[in-house]
Structures are given as C-alpha cells and as structure tokens.
C-alpha positions as CSV (number, residue, x, y, z in Angstrom):
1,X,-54.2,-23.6,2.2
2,X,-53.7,-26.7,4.0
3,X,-50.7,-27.0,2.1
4,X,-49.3,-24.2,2.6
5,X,-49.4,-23.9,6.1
6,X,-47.7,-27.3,6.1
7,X,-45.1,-26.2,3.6
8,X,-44.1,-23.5,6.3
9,X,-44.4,-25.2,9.5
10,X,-41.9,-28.1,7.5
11,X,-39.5,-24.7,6.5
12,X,-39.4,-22.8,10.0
13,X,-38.5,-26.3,11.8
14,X,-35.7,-27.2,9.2
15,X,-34.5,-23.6,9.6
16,X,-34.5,-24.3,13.3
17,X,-32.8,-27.1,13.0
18,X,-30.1,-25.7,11.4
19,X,-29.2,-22.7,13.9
20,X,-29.2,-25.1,16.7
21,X,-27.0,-27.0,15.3
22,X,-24.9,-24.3,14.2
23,X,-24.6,-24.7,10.9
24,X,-26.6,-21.7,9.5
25,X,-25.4,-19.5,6.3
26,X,-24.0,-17.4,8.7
27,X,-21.3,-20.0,9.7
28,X,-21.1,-22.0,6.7
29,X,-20.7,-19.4,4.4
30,X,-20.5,-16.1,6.8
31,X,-23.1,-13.3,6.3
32,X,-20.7,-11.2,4.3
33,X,-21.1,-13.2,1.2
34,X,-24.9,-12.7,1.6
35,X,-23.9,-8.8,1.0
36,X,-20.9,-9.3,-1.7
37,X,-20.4,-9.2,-5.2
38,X,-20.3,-13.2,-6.8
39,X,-16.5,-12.2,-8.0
40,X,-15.2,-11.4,-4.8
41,X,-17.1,-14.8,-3.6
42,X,-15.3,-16.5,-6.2
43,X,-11.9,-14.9,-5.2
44,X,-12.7,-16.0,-1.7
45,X,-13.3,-19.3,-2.4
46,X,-10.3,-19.9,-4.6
47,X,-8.2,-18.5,-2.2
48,X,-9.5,-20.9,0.3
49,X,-8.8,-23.7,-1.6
50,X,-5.2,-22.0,-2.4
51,X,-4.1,-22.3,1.2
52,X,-6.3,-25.4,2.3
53,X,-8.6,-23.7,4.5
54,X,-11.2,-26.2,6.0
55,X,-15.1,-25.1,7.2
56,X,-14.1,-26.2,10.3
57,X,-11.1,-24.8,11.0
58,X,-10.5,-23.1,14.8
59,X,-9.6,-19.6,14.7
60,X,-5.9,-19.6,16.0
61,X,-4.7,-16.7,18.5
62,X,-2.0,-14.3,16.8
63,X,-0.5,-14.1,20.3
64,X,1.1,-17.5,19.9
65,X,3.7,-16.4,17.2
66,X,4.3,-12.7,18.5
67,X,7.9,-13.3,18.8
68,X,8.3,-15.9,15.9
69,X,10.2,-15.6,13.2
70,X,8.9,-17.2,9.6
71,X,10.7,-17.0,6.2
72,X,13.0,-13.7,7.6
73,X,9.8,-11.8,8.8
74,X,9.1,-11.0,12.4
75,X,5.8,-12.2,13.1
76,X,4.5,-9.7,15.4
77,X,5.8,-6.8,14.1
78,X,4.2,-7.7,10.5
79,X,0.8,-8.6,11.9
80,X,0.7,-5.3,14.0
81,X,1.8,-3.3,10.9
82,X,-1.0,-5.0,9.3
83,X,-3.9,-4.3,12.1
84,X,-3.2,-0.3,11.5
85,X,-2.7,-0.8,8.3
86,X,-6.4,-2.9,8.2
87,X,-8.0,0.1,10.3
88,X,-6.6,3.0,8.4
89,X,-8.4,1.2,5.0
90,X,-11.5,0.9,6.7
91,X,-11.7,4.6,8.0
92,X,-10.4,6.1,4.7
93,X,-10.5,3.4,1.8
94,X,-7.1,4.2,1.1
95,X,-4.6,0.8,1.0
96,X,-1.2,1.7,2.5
97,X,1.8,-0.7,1.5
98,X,2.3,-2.9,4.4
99,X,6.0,-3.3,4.0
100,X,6.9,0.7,4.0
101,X,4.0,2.5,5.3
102,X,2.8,3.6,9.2
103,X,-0.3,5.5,10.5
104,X,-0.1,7.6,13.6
105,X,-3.8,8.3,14.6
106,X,-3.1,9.9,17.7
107,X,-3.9,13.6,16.6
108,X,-6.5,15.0,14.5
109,X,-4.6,15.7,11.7
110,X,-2.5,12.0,9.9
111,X,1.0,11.1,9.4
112,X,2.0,8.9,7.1
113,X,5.6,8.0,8.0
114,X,7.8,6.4,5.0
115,X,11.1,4.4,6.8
116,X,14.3,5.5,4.4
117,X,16.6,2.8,2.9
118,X,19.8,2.2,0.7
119,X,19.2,3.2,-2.7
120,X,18.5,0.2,-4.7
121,X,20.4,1.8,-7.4
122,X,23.5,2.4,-5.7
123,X,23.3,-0.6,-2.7
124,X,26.8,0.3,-1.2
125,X,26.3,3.7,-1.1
126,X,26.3,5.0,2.6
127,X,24.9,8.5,1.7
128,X,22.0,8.2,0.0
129,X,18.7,7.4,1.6
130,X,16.3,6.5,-0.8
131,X,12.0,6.8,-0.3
132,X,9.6,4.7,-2.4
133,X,6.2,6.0,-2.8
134,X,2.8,4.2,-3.3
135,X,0.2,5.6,-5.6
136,X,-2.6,5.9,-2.6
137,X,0.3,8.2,-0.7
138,X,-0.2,10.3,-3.8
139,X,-4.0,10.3,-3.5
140,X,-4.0,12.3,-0.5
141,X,-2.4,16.4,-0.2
142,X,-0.2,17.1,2.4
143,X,-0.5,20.0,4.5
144,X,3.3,19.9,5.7
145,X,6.2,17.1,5.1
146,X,9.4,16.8,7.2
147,X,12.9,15.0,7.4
148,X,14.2,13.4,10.6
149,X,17.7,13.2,11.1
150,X,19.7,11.5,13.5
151,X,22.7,13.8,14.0
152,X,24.1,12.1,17.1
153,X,27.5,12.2,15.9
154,X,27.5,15.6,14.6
155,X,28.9,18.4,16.8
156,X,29.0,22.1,16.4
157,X,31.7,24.3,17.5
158,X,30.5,27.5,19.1
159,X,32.3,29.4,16.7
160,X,31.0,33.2,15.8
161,X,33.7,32.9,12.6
162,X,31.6,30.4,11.4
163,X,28.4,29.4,9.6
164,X,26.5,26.2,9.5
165,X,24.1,25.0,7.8
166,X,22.3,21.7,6.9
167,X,21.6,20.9,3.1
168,X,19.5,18.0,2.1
169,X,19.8,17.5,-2.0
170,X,17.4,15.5,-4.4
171,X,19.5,13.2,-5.8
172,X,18.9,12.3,-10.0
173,X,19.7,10.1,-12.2
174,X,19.3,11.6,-15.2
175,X,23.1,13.0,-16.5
176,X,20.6,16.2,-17.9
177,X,19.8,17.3,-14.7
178,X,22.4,18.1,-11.3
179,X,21.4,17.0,-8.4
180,X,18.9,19.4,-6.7
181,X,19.1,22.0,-3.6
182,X,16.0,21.1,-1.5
183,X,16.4,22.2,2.2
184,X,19.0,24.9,3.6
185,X,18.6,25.0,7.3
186,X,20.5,26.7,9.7
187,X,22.3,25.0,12.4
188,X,23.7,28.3,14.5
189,X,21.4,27.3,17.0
190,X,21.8,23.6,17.1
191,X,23.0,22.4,20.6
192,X,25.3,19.4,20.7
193,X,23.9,18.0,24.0
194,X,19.7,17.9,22.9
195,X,18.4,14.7,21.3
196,X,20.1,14.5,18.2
197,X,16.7,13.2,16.2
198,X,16.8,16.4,14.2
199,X,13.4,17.8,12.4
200,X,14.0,19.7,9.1
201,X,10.6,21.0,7.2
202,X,10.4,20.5,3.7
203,X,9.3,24.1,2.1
204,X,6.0,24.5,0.6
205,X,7.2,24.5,-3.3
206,X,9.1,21.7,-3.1
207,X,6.2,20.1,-0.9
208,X,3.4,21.1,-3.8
209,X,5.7,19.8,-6.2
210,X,6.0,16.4,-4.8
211,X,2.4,16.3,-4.7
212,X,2.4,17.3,-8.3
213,X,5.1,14.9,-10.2
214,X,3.5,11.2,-8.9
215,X,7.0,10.4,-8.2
216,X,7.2,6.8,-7.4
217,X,10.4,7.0,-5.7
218,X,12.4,9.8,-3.8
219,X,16.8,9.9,-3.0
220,X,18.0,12.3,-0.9
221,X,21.1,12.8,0.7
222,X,22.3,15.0,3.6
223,X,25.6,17.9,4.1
224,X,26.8,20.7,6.3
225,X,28.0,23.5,4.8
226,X,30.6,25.6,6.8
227,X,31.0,29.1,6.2
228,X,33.5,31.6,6.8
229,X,31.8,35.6,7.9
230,X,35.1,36.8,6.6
231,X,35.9,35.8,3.2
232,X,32.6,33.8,2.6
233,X,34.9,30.3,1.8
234,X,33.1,27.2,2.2
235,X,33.2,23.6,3.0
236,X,31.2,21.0,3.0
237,X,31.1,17.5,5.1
238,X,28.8,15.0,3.7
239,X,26.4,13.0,6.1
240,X,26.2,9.3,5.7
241,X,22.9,7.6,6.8
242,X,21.5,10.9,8.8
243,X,18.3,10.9,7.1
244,X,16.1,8.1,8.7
245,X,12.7,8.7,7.7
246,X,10.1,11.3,5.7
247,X,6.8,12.3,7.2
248,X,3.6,14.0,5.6
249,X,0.9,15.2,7.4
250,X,-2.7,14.8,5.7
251,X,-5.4,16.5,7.4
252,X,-9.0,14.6,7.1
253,X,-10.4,17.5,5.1
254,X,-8.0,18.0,2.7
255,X,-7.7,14.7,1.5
256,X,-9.4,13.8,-1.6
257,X,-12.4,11.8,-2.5
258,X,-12.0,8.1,-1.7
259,X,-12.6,5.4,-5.2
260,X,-15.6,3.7,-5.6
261,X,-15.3,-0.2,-5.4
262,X,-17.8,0.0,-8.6
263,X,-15.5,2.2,-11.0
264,X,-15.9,1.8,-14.4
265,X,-13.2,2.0,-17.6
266,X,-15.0,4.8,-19.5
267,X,-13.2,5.5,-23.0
268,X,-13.7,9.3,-22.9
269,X,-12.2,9.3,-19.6
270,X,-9.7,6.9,-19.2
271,X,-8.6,7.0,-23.1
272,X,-8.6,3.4,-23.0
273,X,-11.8,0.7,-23.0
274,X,-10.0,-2.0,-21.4
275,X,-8.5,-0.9,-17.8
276,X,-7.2,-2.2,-14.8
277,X,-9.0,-0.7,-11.8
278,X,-8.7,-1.5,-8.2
279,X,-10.6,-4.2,-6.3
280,X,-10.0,-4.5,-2.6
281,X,-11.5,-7.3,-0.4
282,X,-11.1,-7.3,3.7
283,X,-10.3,-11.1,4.2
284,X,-11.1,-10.9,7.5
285,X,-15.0,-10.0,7.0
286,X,-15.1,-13.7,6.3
287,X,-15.2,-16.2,9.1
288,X,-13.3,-19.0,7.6
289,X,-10.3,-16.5,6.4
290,X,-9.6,-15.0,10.1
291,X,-6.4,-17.1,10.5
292,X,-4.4,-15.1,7.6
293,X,-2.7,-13.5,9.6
294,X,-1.6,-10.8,7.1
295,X,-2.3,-9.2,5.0
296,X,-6.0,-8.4,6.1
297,X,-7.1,-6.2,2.9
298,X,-5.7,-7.4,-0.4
299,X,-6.2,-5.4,-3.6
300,X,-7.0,-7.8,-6.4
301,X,-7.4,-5.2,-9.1
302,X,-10.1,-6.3,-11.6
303,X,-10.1,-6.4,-15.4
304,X,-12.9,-3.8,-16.4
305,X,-13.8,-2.0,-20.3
306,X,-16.0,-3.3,-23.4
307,X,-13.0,-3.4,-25.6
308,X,-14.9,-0.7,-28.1
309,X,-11.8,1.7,-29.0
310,X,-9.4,-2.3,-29.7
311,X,-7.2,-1.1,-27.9
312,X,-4.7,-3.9,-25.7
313,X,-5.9,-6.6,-28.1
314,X,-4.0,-9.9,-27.9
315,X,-3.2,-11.5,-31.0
316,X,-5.4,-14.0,-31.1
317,X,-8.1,-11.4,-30.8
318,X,-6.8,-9.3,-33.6
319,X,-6.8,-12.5,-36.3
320,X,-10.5,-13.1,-35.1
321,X,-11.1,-9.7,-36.0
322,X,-9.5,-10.6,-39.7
323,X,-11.6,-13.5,-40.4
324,X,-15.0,-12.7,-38.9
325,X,-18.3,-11.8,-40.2
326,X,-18.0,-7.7,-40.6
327,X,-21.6,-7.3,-40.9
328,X,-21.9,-8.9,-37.2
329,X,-20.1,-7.3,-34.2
330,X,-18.1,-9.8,-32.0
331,X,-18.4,-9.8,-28.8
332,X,-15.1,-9.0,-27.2
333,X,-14.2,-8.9,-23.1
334,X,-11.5,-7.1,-21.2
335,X,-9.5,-10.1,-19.6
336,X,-6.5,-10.7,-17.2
337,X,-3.1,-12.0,-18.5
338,X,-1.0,-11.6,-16.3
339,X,-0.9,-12.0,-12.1
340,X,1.7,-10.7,-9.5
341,X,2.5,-13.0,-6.4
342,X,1.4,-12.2,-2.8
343,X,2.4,-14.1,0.1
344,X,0.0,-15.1,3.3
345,X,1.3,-16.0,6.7
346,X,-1.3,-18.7,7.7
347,X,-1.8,-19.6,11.2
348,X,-2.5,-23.5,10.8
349,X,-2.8,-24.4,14.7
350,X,-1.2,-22.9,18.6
351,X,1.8,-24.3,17.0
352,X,2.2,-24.2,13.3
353,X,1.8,-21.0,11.1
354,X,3.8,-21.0,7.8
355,X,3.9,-18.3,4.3
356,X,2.2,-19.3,1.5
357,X,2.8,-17.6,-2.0
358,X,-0.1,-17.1,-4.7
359,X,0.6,-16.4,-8.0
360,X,-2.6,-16.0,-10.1
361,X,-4.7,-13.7,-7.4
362,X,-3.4,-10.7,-7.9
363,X,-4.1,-9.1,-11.8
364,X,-0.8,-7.3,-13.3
365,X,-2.2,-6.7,-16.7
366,X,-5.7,-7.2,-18.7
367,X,-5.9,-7.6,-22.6
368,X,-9.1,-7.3,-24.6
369,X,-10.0,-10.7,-26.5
C-alpha cells in the first residue's frame, strides 16, 4: 500500500510538472490525436515532416500576406476562399473544390456559386463558357439553378415589329448529338438602362436532369434571337462571354445524407473488394499544422476492401497467386499505387510564407496485392 501511495504521489507531481511547464500531450502532440484514428496520425506526422514543421513553431498571423502574391496566387483571396470553404465542411461534411467553388450562407436556403471559364477544349473561343463540376456538387439536389449574364453591352430597340429572346444552348462534343436548346427567355421586357447582370432560371427538367447525368463538366453558350410578328423570319446574334457564372440553390433538407468517415468497400455493394473511398482530415484541428495556410481540409482518400472478388490485382500479386499453396488462402491487402499532388502555402515567419508541393499524400488509385 505504501507503495502504492508512493507510486502516485511520484505520478501526479511528474504530471504537474509537465503542465507547468507547458509541455503536456495537449501541446506536444495536441488533444486531437488523443481522439483520432493512428492513420490519420501517421498522415499528420508525415506531412509535418514534408514541409519541415518544428514542435516549436509560432503560429504566424494570415494578415501579414493578405495582399501578397506567391507562385501566381493571391494570398488573401485563396486563404478566404478557403476559411468558407473550411466552415461549409464542418457544418455539412461535404468538401467543395477550393479553386471553383463559393458558399453564400447568408439565407436559409445555400448557393453554391460555380465561376464560368474558357472551354479548355476550345481555349480561343470567346463564346463558350464552360462549368466544371465536383462530385460533392452532385451529392446534394437543387431546388432551383440559374444563369447570370452580364448583358451590359446589349441593347434592345423598343420595337413592337419585333421579338427577342435570349437562348442559352448546351454545347456537345459528340458529332451524334447537336447542340442542345436549354433556356428560351423572353427579353420584350428587358430595359436597356437597369443593371445589365441579367438572371435567367434554368427549367425544372433540364435542372432534374443535371442532377441525374453526374456530369463532370457543363459548356454553354449564349444568343438573341430576333423575330419578325409579320412573316416569323429570324436572326440570330451570338453573345461572346455573357454568361459569367451558374448558381444552384440547396436547401438544408433536401440535401442528402452526409458519408461516413468509416465507410467500407463491401463487394455486393460496391461490385468491387478493393475501393478507394474518401478520407478527409481538418489540418487545422492540430496545433502544430495552424500555419498552412490553405487548404484547411484535405481529402486523402484511403485504400479500403479484402481483395476477395481479385479484382484490381497487380501483377505481381497475380503470379503469387500461380505459385502458391492452393490449399492455404493468402492473405492479400487493398494498397495505394498511385498519388496525385497537392500544394500548401506555408506561413514560415511575419515575413516568409512560400508553396510547397506533395506528391505521395494524396491516393489516385489502390491495387489489391
């Protein structure tokens, strides 16, 4: 007994010791690894060492390189982009691309906003605006999507001999298919002299059907149609560059069920015993990661299946297969094989904050071996 009551005096006063000074678990390794999974310790770690993060490392004000640029990117515009972006995850547990993707949280019902550029397939072309989607967009339904326009340079003649209307075509491709009649809106009662950011609705079919087809990416390009009342002839003026931006609006109980962090690769399901399922960690639950300045929540992916159905072996797998013992099952584990890049902005000191690329964080693709 005497022991033990020594053992424990000797255990609270080192514990003591430690908190006063400061170097607890809580600093040294921050509380949230008390309440993580060892993998996304080990992530954390590596990624430490990746960008030569030190225990002892200040945390460095963002307000420092507001109006900084490094490697082409505007610091403070990327870091706020990043803050809604962090915020919007921790509400919902949906991931929005940081590059593409705002949240307007000001109303009870959400907007995701997707910024329209050139179409990568046709770069010089100054008439098509071109949308890229990201699959978490697709996760949610949208109660109502929109266009804005800017038609600042268009102007409408107040003529009764005349019809106009606004045409905004889906753009394909594919020689099978002609491009596509989406919107037909018309602008008899458009007045030159109003603010010329112009808001089309997209119509509940082609809406449902956007939600439907997991489209990755969206072209679109923009007319007026003139129309004689007498003899029903008709020109058209095409619009370069009018169409600046596609909105949907997601209300909170419409959208659907948000994925578990513990998802598994079940065969039946998933037609496949080897998968690549999402893994997203908030780098700046832990202390010693608060100077990345973005991005704030990264999505690993993980590696995840028992490799049962042999499906996405790699080769050395399959020849092991050939000369082993068939009487004894071999082991086999789902395992990454190949990793995208992501870059962090660091902030290093009041002074210095720099981009950093790592290439073996994020998983592409995962093999059973």
């Amino acid at each position: 007994m005497e022991f033990l009551r020594f053992y424990k005096i000797i255990w609270l006063y080192f514990f003591t010791i430690l908190i006063i000074n400061g170097e607890s678990l809580i600093n040294n390794y921050s509380i949230n690894y008390i309440k993580n999974d060892p993998e996304t310790i080990n992530i954390v770690y590596r990624l430490k060492k990746k960008l030569g993060i030190k225990e002892n490392d200040n945390q460095v004000d963002s307000k420092h390189f507001f109006n900084t640029i490094i490697n082409g990117k505007h610091f403070g515009e990327n870091y706020h982009i990043s803050e809604k972006i962090k915020k919007y995850f921790e509400r919902t547990g949906i991931l929005l691309n940081e590059d593409k993707f705002m949240i307007d949280n000001s109303n009870e019902n959400k907007e995701i906003v997707l910024i329209g550029k050139r179409s990568p397939y046709e770069i010089d072309n100054d008439i098509l605006t071109h949308f890229e989607f990201n699959k978490n967009i697709l996760e949610n339904t949208f109660n109502e999507g929109f266009f804005i326009l800017n038609l600042k340079n268009l102007k409408i003649p107040q003529n009764v001999d005349q019809k106009y209307y606004l045409q905004i075509y889906k753009k394909y491709y594919n020689e099978e298919y002609e491009d596509k009649l989406i919107i037909n809106d018309s602008l008899n009662e458009f007045d030159n002299t109003e603010n010329k950011r112009y808001k089309v609705f997209i119509p509940k079919d082609i809406l449902m059907k956007l939600n439907n087809e997991k489209l990755s990416d969206f072209t679109v390009y923009s007319k007026v149609i003139v129309q004689k009342y007498d003899n029903n002839s008709i020109f058209d003026i095409t619009l370069p560059l009018t169409i600046k931006s596609l909105h949907f609006i997601i209300n909170d109980t419409t959208k659907r069920k948000r994925h578990s962090q513990n998802e598994e690769c079940n065969p039946k399901k998933d037609k496949k015993s080897c998968c690549l399922k999402d893994k997203y960690i908030n780098l700046h639950n832990f202390t010693e990661l608060v100077n990345i300045a973005f991005p704030s929540i990264i999505n690993v992916k993980q590696c995840l299946g028992s490799c049962i159905l042999n499906d996405y072996q790699s080769l050395n797998s399959y020849l092991l297969d050939q000369l082993s013992n068939k009487t004894i099952e071999r082991t086999k584990c789902c395992r990454p094989t190949k990793f995208e890049t992501i870059n962090f902005v660091l902030k290093k000191d009041n002074f210095t904050a720099f981009e950093i690329a790592v290439n073996d964080l994020i998983i592409k693709e995962c093999e059973c071996y």
